[in-house]
N, C-alpha and C positions, 0 to 999 in steps of 0.2 A: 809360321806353321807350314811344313812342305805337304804334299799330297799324302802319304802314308800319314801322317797326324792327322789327318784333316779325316781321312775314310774311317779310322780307329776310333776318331770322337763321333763321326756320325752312328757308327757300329754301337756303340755305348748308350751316344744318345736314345738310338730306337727302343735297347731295352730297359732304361731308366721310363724314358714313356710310355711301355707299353705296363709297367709295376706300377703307375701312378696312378693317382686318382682324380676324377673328370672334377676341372673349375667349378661345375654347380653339382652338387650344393656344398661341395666340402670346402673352398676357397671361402665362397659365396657367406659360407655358415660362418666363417673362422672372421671373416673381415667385418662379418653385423656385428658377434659378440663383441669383437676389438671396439667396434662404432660406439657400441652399448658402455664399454667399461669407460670411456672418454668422455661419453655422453653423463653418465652419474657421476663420474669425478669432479666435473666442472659442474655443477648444479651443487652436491656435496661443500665443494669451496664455497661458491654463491652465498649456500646458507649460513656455512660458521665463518667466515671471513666478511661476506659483504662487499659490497661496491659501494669505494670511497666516493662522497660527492665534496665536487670543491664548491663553492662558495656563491652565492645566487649571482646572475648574472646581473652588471652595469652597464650599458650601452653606454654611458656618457664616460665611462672613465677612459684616462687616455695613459695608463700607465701597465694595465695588462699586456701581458707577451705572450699570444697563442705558439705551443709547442704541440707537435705531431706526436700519432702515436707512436708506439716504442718500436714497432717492428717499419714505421718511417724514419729513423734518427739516422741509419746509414745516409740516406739523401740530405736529409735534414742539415749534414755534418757536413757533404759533399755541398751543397748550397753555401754552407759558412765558408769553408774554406774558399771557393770561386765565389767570393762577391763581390767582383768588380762588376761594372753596367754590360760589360761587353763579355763577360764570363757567364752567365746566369743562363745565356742559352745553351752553354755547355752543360754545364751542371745539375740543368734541369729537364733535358731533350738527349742531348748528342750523348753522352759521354754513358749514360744508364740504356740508352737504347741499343749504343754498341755492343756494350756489355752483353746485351740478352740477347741481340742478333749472333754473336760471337760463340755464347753458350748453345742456342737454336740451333747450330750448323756444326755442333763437334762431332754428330757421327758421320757428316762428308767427309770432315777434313782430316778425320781419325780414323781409318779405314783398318783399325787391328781387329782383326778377330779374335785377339787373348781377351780372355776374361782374369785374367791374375793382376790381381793391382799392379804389382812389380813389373807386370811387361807391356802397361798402359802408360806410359810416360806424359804426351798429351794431356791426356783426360785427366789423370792425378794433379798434375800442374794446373792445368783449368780449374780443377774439384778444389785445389790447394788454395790458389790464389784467390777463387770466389771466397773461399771460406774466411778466410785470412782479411780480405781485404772488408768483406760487409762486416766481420767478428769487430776488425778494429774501428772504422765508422759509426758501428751501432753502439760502442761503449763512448766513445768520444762526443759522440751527439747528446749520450745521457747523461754525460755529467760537465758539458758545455754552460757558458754563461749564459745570461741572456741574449739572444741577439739584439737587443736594445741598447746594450751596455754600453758605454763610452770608454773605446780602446786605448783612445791618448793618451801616453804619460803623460802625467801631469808634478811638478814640484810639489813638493813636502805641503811647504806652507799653504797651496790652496786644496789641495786633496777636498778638504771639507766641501769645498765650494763645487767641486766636481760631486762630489758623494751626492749632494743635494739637486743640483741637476739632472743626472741621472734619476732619483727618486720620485722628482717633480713631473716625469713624464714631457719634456722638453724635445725630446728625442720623438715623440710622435710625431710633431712638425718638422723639426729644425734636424738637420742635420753634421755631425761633428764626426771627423775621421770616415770611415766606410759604412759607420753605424746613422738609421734615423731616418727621418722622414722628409718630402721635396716640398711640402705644404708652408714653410715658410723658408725665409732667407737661409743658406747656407753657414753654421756658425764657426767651421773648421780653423776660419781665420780671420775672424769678427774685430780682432783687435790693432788689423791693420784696416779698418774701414773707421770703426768711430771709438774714439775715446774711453775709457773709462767713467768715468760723468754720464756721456750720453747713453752706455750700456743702463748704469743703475736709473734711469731716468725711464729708461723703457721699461723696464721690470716693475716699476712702481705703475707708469703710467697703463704699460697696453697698447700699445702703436696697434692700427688698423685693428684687425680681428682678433690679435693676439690679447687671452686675457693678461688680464694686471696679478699681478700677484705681491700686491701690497699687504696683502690679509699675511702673509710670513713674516715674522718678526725681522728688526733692521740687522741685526747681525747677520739673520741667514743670506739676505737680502747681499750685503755688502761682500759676505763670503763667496755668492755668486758670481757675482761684478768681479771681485777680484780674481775667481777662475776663469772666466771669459777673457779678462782681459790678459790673461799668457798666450792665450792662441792666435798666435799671427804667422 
């Protein structure tokens, strides 16, 4: 914008300001009604829709997977994706604070004075790529797996035995591939440490704190054993 643009828009401006009308009460008025219609709409759903309640709470179970809510799934997603030990301070500090340090500071580093999308480059690309990138994170994170899940391929024939692992909440303590818990031994590669024997010997027995899970019929039982024992 050279200087003749610049005095023409101001010239403009003054008399577009001086035909308008003062923020209170007319802005004032127009932003409560808006408040208001936002305000009944959401009470309106409330009543004929409802809030869904899921299912009374169990402190003891170990097979629930707490998921965020919907307008957290972009993190949520950014979390999954960097989960290594050494990535999670990215993914959960650096990498979202940049972001919003970066969006904070676009009108330093975007010094236009156009207001035409088209001759904002910058700021479109910024607007583009925030949009672009939380749109795709926020759908990914909603229709993601558990993060409990056990990632491993696993062979045909013991799938079963993985299926039931998974199910049994094993993955609270133990952990297999990137997924799981540090509370008990490591089982990513269980079948270069002990035997198959001494696998299904534990699952019946209960070593240390771990309970027994003898009460699962012998086949599940053996199905299990025999999924643990591919992972070496």
């Amino acid at each position: 914008m050279n200087t003749a643009e610049k005095e023409q828009y101001l010239r403009e401006y003054e008399v577009l300001k001086k035909k308008g009308k003062p923020f209170f009460p007319y802005a004032v008025a127009k932003d409560s009604a808006m408040a208001l219609v936002v305000v009944v709409v959401i009470i309106v759903l409330s009543i004929v829709l409802g809030a869904p309640q899921g299912p009374r709470v169990d402190p003891t179970t170990t097979t629930y997977t707490p998921r965020p809510d919907w307008y957290f799934f972009f993190l949520f997603e950014l979390l999954r994706i960097l989960k290594g030990p050494y990535l999670v301070l990215f993914a959960t500090i650096i990498i979202p604070t940049a972001c919003m340090v970066l969006l904070l500071l676009l009108p330093f580093y975007d010094r236009n004075a156009e207001r035409r999308p088209e001759r904002r480059p910058i700021a479109m690309t910024a607007m583009g790529l925030t949009i672009i990138a939380m749109a795709f994170l926020t759908y990914e994170g909603a229709n993601t797996g558990s993060p409990s899940a056990i990632e491993q391929a696993a062979a045909p024939s013991v799938k079963a035995g993985k299926e039931i692992v998974a199910q049994s909440g094993c993955l609270a303590c133990h952990k297999i591939g990137d997924n799981g818990g540090t509370l008990g031994p490591n089982l990513s590669h269980i079948a270069s440490r002990i035997p198959r024997n001494a696998i299904l010997r534990s699952l019946k027995a209960g070593p240390g704190i771990m309970p027994a899970f003898n009460t699962l019929p012998p086949y599940k039982l053996h199905q299990i054993a025999d999924y643990l024992a591919t992972l070496n």
